[in-house]
PLY file of the C-alpha trace (Angstrom):
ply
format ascii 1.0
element vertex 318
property float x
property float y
property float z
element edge 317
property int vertex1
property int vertex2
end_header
12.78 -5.08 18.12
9.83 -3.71 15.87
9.16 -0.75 16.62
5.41 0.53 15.39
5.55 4.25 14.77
2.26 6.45 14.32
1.93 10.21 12.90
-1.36 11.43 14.53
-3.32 14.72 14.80
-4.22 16.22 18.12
-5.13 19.32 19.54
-4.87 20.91 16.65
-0.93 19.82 16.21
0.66 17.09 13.82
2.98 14.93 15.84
4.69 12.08 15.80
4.99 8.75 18.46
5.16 5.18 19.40
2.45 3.44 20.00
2.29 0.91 23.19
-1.09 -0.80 23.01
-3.72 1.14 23.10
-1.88 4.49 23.96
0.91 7.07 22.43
4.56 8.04 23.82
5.08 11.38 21.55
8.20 12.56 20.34
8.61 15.64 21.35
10.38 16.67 18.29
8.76 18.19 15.43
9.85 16.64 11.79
7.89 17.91 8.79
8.13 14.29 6.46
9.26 10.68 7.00
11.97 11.22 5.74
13.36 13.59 8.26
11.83 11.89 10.74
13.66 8.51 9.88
17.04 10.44 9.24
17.22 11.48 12.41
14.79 10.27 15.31
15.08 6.98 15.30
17.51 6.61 18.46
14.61 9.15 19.89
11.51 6.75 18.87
13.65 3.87 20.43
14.17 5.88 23.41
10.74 5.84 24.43
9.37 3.63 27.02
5.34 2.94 27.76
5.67 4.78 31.32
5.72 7.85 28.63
2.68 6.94 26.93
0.00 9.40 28.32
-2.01 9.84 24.57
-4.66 8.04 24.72
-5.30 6.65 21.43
-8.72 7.04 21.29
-8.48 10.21 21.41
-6.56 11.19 18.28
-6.86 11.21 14.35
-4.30 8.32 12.65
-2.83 10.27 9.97
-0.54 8.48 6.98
2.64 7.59 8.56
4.01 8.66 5.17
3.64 12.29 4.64
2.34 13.96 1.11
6.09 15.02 0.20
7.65 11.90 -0.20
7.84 9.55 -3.66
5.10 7.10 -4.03
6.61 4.18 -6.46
4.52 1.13 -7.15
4.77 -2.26 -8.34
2.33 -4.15 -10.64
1.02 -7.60 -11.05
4.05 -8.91 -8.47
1.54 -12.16 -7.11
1.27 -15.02 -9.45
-2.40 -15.10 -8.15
-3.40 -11.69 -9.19
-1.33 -12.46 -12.82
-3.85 -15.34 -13.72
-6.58 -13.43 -12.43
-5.68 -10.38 -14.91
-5.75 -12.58 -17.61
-1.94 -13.82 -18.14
0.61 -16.52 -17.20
3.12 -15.98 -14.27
5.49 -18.09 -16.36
5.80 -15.30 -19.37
6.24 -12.27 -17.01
9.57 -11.59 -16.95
9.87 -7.75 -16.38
9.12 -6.05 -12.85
6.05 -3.65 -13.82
6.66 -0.26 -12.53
4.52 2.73 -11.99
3.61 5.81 -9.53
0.76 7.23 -7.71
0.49 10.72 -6.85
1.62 11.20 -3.40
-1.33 13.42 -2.82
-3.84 10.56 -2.97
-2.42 9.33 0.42
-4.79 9.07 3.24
-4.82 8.02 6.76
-5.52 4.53 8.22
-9.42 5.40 8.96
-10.09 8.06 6.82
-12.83 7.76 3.91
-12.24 6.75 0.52
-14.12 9.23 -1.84
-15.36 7.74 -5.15
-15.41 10.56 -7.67
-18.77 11.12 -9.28
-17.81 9.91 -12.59
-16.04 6.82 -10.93
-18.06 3.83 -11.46
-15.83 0.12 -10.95
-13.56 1.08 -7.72
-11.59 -1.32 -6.99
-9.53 -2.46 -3.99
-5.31 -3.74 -3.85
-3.75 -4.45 -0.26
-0.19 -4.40 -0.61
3.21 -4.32 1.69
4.46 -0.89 1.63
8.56 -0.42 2.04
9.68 2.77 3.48
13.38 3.59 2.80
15.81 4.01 5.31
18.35 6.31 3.73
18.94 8.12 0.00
19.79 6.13 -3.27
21.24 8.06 -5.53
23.13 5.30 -7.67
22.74 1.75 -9.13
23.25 -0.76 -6.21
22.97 -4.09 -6.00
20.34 -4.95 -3.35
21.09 -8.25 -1.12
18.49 -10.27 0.80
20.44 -9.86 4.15
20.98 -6.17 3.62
17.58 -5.02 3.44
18.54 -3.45 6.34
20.72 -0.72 5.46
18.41 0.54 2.60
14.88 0.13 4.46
13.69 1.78 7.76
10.20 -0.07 7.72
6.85 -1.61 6.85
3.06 -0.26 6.49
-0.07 -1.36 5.07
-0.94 0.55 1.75
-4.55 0.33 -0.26
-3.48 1.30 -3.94
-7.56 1.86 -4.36
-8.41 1.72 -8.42
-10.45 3.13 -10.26
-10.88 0.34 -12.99
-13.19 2.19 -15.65
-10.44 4.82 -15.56
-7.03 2.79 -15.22
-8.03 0.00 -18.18
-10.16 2.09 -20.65
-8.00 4.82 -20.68
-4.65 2.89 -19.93
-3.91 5.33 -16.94
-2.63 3.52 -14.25
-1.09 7.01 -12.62
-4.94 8.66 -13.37
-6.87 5.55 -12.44
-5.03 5.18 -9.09
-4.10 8.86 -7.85
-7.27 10.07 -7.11
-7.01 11.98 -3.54
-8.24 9.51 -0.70
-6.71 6.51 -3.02
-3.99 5.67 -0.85
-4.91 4.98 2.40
-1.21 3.73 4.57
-0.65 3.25 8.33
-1.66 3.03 10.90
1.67 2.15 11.61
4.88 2.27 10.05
6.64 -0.81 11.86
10.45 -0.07 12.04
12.41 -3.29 11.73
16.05 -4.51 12.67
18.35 -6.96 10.44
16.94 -9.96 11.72
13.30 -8.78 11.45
13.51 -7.82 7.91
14.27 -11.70 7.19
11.24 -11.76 8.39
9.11 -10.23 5.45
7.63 -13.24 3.40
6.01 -14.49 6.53
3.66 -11.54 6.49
0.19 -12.54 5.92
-1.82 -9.75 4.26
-5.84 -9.99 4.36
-8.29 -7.30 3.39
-12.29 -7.47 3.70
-14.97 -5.94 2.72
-17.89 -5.67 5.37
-16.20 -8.74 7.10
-16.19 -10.39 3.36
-12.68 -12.06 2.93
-11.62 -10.28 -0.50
-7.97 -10.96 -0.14
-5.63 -12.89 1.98
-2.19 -13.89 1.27
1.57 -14.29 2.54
4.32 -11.56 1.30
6.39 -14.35 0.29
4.11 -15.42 -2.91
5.84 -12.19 -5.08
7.40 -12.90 -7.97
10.00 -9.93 -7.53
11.16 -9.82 -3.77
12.05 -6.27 -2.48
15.88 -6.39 -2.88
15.52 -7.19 -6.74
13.10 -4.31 -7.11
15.48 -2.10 -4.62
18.39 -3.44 -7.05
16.18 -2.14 -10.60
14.89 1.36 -9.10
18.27 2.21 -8.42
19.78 1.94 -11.27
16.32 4.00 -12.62
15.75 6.82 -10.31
17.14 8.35 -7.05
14.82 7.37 -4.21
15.52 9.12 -0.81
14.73 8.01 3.34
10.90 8.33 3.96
9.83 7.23 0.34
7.37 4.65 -0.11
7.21 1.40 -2.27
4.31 -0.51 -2.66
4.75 -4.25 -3.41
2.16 -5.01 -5.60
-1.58 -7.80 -4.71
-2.56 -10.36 -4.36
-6.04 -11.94 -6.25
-8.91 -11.56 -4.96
-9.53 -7.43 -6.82
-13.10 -7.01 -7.60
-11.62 -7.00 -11.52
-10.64 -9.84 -13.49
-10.28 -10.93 -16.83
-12.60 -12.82 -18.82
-12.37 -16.04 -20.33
-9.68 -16.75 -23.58
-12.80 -16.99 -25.88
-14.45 -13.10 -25.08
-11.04 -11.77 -24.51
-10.31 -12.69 -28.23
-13.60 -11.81 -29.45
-13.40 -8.29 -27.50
-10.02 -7.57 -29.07
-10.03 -9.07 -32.14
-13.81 -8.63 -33.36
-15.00 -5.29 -31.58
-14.05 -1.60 -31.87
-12.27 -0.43 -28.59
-15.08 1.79 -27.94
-17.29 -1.29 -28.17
-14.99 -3.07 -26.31
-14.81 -0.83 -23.17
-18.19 0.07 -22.87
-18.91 -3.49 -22.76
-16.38 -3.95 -19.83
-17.87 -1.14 -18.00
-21.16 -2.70 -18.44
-20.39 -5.71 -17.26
-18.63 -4.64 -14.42
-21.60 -2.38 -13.09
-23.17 -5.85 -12.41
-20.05 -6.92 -10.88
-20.87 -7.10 -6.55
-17.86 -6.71 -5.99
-16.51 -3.69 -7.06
-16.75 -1.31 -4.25
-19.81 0.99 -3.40
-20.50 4.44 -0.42
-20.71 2.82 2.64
-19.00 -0.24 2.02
-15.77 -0.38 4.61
-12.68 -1.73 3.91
-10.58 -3.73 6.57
-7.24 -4.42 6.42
-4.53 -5.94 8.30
-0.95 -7.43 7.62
0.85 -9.29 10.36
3.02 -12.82 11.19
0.64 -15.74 12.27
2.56 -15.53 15.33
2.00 -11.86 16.36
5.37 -10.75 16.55
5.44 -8.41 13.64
2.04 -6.92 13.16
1.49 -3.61 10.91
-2.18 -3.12 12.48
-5.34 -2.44 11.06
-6.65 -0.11 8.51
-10.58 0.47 8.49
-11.69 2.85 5.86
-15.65 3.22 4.55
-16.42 4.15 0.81
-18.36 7.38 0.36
-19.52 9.89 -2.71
-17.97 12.61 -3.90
0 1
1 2
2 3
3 4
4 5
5 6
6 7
7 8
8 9
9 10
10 11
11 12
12 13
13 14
14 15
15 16
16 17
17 18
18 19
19 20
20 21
21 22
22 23
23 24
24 25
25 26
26 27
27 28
28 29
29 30
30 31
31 32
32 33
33 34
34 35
35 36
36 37
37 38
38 39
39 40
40 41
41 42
42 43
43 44
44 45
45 46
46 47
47 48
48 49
49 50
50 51
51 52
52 53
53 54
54 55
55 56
56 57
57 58
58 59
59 60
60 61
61 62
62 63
63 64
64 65
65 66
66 67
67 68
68 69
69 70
70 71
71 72
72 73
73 74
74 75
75 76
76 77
77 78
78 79
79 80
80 81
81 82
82 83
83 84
84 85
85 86
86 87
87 88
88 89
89 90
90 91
91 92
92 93
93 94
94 95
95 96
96 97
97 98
98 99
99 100
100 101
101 102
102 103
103 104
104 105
105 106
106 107
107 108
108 109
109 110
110 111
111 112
112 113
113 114
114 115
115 116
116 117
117 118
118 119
119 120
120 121
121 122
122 123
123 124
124 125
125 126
126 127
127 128
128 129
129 130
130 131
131 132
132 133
133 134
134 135
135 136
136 137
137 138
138 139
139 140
140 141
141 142
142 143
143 144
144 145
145 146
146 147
147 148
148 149
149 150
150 151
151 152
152 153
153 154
154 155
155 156
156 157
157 158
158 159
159 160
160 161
161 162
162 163
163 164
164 165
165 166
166 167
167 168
168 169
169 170
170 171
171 172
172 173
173 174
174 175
175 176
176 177
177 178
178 179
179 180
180 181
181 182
182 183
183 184
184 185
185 186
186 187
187 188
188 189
189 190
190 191
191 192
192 193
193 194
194 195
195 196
196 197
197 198
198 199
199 200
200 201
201 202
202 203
203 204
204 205
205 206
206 207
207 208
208 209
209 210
210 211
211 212
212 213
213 214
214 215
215 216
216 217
217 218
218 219
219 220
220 221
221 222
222 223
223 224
224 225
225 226
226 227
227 228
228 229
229 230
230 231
231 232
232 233
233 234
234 235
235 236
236 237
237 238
238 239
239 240
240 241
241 242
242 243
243 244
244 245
245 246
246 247
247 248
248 249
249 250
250 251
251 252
252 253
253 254
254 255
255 256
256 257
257 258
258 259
259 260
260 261
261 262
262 263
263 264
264 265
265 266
266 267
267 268
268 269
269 270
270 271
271 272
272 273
273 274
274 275
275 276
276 277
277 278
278 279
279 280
280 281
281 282
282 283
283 284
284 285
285 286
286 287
287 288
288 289
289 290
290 291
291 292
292 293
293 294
294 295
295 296
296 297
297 298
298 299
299 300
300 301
301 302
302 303
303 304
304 305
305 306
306 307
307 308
308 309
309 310
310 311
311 312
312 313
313 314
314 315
315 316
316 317
């Protein structure tokens, strides 16, 4: 059965629980990552019933279920939708795009998203994140039925953007890693073999001020989790708390203009030219994201039974 796991601050302490409604059973355990915690207190999380829930959890701070020491891996343009918005065919992508944020940008599930002063077009991306279950240290063939054995769980993630950063500059790691950038939790849902079947029936939506931005099911990537489990494996060694995010849907606040200015911009003006004219444009752009706008979002089955919860985090300055 899912199991929805929180990290949380409280008294002063960092701990670790499950949540049952509206309240916390902690762990009495103390585990310094994910990774340790999913290595070995999982028969403990399971252990806990909701006659142990006495943490009220209104009265705690939701911290990222995935702490600062783990590997933050990311996929790019993985949703036919959010292809065609950027500009290009789904048909003629036929690489996984891979890339990494710095772990340090992650934030909790309410926390604030700080826009740098010098940050002008930020830009929101809900996503599925995949938590690993256990260490990779060789190429492996991934299987749709054994997600299982090579992932623990499921959590929101907001890969926030800064666009006039990321496209100018062609610095997806500098344009993305800003700290606050990450916001994950509140939960990371643990899931069994028949859950994990499960995954393209999640229905991701993310607003802005109760403004539908985005809203999609899992199932519309182009590269499901056990191909890009199969690729990283055979790249890197990824180990049990790390996070993957899955890539979004359309519906960013940047998009790509039509064929006839996207071959006048690259064709006819000077990159310089070219950029500031982006930029420019995108300062009229309403949808880009400004302080005190809040963010809302949520990724769950229509019918209930899997449901990551909700993040709600509000834009401020630096």
């Amino acid at each position: 059965m899912a199991l929805p796991v929180v990290r949380f601050e409280h008294a002063g302490h960092t701990g670790w629980g499950v949540l049952f409604n509206d309240r916390i059973a902690p762990l009495a355990q103390h585990f310094a990552s994910t990774g340790d915690l999913i290595e070995h207190a999982i028969p403990a999380l399971r252990a806990l019933t909701a006659a142990q829930a006495t943490l009220p959890l209104a009265g705690v701070r939701l911290l990222s279920p995935i702490t600062t020491n783990q590997q933050f891996v990311c996929q790019g343009i993985n949703y036919a939708s959010h292809v065609r918005e950027s500009g290009m065919d789904p048909a003629k992508i036929p690489f996984n795009t891979i890339f990494t944020k710095a772990s340090s940008c992650l934030a909790g599930p309410h926390d604030d998203v700080v826009r740098p002063a010098h940050v002008q077009l930020l830009d929101y991306e809900i996503e599925l994140g995949l938590v690993m279950k256990r260490s990779v240290t060789k190429a492996r063939a991934v299987t749709p039925d054994h997600l299982h054995e090579v992932l623990a769980g499921v959590t929101i993630v907001n890969d926030v953007s800064a666009r006039d950063v990321q496209l100018p500059q062609m610095q997806f790691y500098k344009g993305k890693s800003y700290r606050s950038f990450g916001p994950a939790g509140p939960v990371l849902l643990l899931l069994d073999a028949a859950e994990w079947k499960r995954w393209p029936e999640l229905r991701m939506r993310l607003t802005v001020n109760g403004q539908v931005r985005q809203e999609t099911l899992c199932g519309d990537m182009l590269f499901a989790p056990h191909q890009t489990l199969t690729e990283l494996s055979a790249l890197q060694d990824l180990h049990a708390g790390d996070l993957i995010a899955t890539g979004t849907p359309a519906g960013c606040a940047a998009k790509a203009p039509n064929k006839l200015v996207y071959f006048v911009m690259n064709h006819l003006l000077s990159p310089a030219t070219k950029w500031k004219l982006f930029i420019q444009k995108g300062l009229a752009n309403p949808l880009y994201l400004k302080p005190g706008d809040q963010m809302t979002a949520s990724i769950r089955t229509d019918d209930g039974a899997l449901d990551l919860g909700e993040q709600r985090n509000r834009i401020v300055a630096a």
